[in-house]
FILONU-806970 format. One record per atom (N, C-alpha, C): residue in one letter; x, y, z. Coordinates in pm, whole numbers, plus 50000, padded with zeros to 5 digits. Layout:
% residues N
AXYZ
...
% end
This chain:
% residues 258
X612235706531382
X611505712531271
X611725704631142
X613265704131132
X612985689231035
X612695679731030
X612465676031151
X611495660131152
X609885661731119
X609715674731139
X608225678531141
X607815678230981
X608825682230915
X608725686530751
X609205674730674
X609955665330683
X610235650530636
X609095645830682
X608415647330822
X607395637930827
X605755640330734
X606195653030708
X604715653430648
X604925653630485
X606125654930422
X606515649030312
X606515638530277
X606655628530364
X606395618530325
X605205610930335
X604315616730442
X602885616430439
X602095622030310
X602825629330294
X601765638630136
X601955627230045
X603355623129998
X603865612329913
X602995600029872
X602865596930049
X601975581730062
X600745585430064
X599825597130096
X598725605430023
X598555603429915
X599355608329834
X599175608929670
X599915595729600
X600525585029664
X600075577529612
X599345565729636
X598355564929723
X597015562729726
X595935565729654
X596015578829663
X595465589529538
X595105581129435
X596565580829338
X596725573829239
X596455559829244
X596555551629301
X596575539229278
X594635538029330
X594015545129375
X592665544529407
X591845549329273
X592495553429221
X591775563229072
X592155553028977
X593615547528966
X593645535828857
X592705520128874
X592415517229010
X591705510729064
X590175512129004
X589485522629044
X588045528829005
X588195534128800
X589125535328747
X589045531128620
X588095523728571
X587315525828502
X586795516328413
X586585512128319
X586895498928272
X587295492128150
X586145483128118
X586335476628026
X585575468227947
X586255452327905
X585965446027955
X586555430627906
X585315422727833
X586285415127716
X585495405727664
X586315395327565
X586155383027588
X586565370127494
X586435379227350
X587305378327265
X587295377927107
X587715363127030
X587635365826905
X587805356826802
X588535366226685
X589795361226617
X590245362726504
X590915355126437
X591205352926333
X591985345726235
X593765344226261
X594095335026286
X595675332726223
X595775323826147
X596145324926047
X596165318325899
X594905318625889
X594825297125848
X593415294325856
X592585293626013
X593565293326121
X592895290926259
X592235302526295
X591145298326367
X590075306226457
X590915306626589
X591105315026654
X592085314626806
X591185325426880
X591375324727032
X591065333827119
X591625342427180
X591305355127245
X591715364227301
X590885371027399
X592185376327531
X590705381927610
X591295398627629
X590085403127573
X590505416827563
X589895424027633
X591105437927696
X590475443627795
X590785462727722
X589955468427726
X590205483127715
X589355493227766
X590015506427788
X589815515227902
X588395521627790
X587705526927890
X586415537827881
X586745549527776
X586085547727649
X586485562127550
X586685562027408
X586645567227340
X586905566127204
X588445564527172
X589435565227222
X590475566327218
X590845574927101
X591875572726970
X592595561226996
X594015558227118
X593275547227151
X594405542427296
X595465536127191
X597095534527300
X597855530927272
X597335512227303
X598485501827219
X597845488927250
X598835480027283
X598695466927400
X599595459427398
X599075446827386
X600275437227321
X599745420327313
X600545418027425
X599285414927489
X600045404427627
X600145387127610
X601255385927653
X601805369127628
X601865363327746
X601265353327731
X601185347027896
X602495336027900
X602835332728038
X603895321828044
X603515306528041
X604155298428057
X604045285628015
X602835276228073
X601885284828188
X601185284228260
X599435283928128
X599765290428087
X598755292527966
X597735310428003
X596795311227911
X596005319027972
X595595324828064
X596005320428197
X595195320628336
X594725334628408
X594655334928519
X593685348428562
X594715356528566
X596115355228612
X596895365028637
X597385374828526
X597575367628420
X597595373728269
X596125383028253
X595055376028309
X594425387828274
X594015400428380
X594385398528471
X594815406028599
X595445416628541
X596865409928470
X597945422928434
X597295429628303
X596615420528171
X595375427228088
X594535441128174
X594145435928254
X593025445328306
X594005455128339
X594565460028417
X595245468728496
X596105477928374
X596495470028273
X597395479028140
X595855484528126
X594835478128121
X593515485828033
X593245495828118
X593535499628267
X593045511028353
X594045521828318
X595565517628263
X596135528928293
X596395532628115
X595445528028068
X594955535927912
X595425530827802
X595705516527794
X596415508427699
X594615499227679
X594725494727526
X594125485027498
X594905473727472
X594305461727533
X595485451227583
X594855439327534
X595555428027442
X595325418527389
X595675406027409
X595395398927551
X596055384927612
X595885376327500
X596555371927430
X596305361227342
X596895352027409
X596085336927338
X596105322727378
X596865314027294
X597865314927337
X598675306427253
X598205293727257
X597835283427350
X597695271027403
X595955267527307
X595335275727270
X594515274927218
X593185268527284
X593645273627414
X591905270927488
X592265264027615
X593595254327628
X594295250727737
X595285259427831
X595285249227939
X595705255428060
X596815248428151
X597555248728232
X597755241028278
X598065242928462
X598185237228506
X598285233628685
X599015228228756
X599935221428667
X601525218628746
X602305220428638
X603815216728704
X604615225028602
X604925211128491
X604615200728541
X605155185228403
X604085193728299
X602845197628376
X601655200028260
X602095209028170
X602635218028246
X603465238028158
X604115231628060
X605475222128094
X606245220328015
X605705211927873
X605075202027922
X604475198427814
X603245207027715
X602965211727768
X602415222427660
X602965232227618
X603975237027654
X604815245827579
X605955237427490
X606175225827533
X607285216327418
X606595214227301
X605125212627296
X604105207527228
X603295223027119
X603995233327177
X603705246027079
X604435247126954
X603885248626874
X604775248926763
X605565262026730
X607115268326708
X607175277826711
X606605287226601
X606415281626519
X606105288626377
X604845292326404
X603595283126442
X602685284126526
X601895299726542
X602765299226697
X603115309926789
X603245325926713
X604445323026629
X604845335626561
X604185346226495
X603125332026383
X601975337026315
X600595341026384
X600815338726530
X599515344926645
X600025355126684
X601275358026669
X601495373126725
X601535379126627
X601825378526485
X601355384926412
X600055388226359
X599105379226347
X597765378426338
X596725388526523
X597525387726605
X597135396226720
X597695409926688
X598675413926661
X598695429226589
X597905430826445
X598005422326390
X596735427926317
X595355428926348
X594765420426490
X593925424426484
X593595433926550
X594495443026656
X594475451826673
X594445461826585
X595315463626501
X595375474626401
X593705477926333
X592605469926327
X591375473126279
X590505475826403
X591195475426503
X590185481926619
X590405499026628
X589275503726546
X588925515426561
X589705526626696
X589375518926838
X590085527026949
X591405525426977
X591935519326877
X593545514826900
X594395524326801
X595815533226863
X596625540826767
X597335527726704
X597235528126577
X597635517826453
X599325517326518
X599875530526533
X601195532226550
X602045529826647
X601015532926784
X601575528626925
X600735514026945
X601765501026898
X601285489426957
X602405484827009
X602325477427096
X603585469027149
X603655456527227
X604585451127268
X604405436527346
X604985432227474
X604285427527543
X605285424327699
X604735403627681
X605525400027777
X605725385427799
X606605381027921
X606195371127980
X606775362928086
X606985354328068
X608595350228090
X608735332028084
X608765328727941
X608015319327903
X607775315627777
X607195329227678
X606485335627778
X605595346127674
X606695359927654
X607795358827760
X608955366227722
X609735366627605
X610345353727587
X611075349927504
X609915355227329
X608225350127360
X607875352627230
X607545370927192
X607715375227338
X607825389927314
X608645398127239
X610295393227288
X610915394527153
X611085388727022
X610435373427010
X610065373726871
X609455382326781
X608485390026850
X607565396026793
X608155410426767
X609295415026822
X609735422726790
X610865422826705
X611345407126686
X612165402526572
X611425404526456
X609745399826412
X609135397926330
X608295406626296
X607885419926400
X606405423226346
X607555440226344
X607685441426184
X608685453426158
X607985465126239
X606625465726246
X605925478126248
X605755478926458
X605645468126539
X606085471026662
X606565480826728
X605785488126800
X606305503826888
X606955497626975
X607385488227073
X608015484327183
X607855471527238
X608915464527281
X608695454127371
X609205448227492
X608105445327563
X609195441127695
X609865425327769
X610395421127777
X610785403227851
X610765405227946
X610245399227952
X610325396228168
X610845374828140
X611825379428188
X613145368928211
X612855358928082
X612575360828000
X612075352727864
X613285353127826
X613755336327729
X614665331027623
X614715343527521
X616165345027487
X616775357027390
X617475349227299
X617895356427178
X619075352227112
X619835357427091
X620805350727024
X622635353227076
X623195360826965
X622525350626813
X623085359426718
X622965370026666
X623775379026590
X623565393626530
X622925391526440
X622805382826361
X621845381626270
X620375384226294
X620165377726391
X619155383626468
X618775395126547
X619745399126611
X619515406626713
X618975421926609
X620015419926469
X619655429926363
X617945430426335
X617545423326370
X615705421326291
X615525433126371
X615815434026529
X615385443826668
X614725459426558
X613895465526532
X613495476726496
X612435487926627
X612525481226719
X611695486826843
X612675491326990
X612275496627041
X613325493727180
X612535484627290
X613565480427359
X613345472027429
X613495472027579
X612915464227662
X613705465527805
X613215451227864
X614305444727916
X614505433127965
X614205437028120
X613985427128182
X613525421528310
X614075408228353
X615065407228453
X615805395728466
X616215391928638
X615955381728671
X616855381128819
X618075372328821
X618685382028875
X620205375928925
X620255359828920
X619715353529019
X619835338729025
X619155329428936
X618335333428828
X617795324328747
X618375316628683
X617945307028732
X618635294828652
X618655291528539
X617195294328472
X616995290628335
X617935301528216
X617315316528269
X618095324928174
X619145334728287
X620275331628262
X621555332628330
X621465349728296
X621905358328412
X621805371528430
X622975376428339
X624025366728300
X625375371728212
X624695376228075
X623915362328041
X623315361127898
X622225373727893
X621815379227979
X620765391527963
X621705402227887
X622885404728013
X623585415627975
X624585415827868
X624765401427816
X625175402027704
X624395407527575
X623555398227584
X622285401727499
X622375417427492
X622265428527594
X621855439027566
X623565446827506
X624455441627543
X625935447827520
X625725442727347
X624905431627309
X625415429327166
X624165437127087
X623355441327117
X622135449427109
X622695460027062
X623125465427184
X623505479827188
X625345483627081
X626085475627090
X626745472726939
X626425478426815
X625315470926833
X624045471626643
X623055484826681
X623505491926761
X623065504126758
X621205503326807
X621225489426843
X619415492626922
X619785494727073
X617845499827045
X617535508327205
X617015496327279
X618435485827342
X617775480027398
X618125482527549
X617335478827654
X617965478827812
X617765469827926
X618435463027980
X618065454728044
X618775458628219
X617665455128296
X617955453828412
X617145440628487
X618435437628622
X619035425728627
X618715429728782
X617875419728853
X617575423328949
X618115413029106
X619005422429170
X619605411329255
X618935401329363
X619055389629360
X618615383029473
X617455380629419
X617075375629313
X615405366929252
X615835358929167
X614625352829144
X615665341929012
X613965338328929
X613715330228815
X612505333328784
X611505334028850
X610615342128775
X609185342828767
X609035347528917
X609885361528936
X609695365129066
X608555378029059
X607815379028967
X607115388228966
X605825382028936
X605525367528972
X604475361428953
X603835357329129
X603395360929169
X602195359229292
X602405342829282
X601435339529203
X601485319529216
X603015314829255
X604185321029268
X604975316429278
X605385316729399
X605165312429444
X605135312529635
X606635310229705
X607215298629626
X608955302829626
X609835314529604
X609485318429488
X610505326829437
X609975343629418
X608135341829454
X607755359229433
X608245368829513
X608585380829474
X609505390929563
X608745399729523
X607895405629635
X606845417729588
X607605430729598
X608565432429646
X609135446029643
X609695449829509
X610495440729479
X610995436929378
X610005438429214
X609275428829255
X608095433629133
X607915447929147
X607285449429272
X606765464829205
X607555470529177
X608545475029178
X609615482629116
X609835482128992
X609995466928958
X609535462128838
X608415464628714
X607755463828811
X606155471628740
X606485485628672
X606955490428789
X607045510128800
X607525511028653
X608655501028659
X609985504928521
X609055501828385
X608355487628360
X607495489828251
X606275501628232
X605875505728339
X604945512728344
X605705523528222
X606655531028312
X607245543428246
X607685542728142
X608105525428121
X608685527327937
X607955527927839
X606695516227890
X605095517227765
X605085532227761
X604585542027885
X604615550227844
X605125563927803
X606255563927777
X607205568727715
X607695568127587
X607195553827507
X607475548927420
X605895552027299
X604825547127411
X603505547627321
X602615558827404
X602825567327497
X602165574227515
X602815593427488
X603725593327494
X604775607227467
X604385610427327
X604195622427316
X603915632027224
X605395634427154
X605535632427019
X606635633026925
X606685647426935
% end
């Protein structure tokens, strides 16, 4: 009799979530190329947002060293089904790249100051989109677009949240003091580039200075294991779990009723 009642519990489970993931699927959104100002530059963006007057909560999505490409706007689209208006900005400014000599050199070749003033100029141009809450905006990033995720939460005071996925951090308190958002890191154990110690340091010197930051450290991946193109190192179990955890913090952070 208890096998009979575990078994159909867990049938209802995988029921409903089908359910769900068939309804966020059939969502429908709206995508389209924009244009706005940073400084004097004209730059692009591909913006995706859900069906409605909102105002929706909003995120700047940062792509990794890869540039723009479909998967960034893959993860665009999918924040836009589950009720975020979502802002892939182009750092690379119209480029792309297809191997990794190409990545690196276009990300050595970004300027950081650059960069900084596009993520600030991308929350502002959110803030004049009518269907966007002025108040709930925030930022996620991979890789390269990690590391500028928390810039942006170093720099843009007014930031509801941000997330890294295995992105470059910094060390000092001087910095870590700018932090006015909470945060949650995304990291694998074996990465070479950003060492799983330096995450949890990062969040032990965070959490010191009294921010909401949190990081989890995921065993047995090492970068960019939540990237598909990565045919070495992608760990789909792993991601989704991954996923699950940003899911619940965006919305917890920009969707929860004060």
């Amino acid at each position: 009799m208890k096998q009979k009642v575990l078994h159909y519990s867990l049938s209802l489970i995988a029921l409903l979530l089908f359910a769900f993931a068939l309804s966020s699927a059939d969502t429908k959104i709206s995508t389209q190329w924009v244009q706005y100002l940073s400084g004097e530059d004209t730059v692009s963006g591909y913006l995706a947002m859900p069906e409605g007057d909102g105002p929706f909560p909003a995120l700047i999505v940062i792509h990794e060293w890869w540039g723009l490409n479909d998967w960034i706007k893959q993860n665009a689209d999918e924040f836009a089904r589950r009720g975020y208006v979502a802002l892939a900005i182009d750092l690379y400014r119209g480029r792309s790249a297809s191997s990794s000599d190409e990545a690196h050199e276009l990300m050595r070749g970004l300027p950081e100051d650059r960069a900084a003033k596009d993520l600030k100029s991308a929350f502002a141009y959110l803030t004049q989109n009518a269907r966007v809450n002025k108040e709930k905006i925030a930022s996620i990033g991979w890789c390269m677009g990690g590391g500028y995720s928390l810039a942006a939460a170093l720099n843009v005071k007014e930031l509801g949240a941000a997330v890294i996925c295995y992105g470059r951090l910094v060390t000092e308190n001087d910095e870590i003091k700018k932090i006015n958002c909470p945060i949650l890191g995304i990291f694998g154990e074996t990465d070479r580039g950003i060492p799983a110690a330096s995450a949890k340091t990062f969040e032990r010197s965070a959490q010191k200075l009294d921010k909401a930051v949190r990081v989890t450290v995921y065993p047995k991946v090492g970068h960019a294991f939540m990237n598909p193109s990565n045919k070495a190192g992608y760990d789909e179990k792993t991601a989704n779990d991954a996923w699950q955890k940003i899911y619940a913090f965006f919305d917890s952070k920009l969707k929860a009723k004060k």
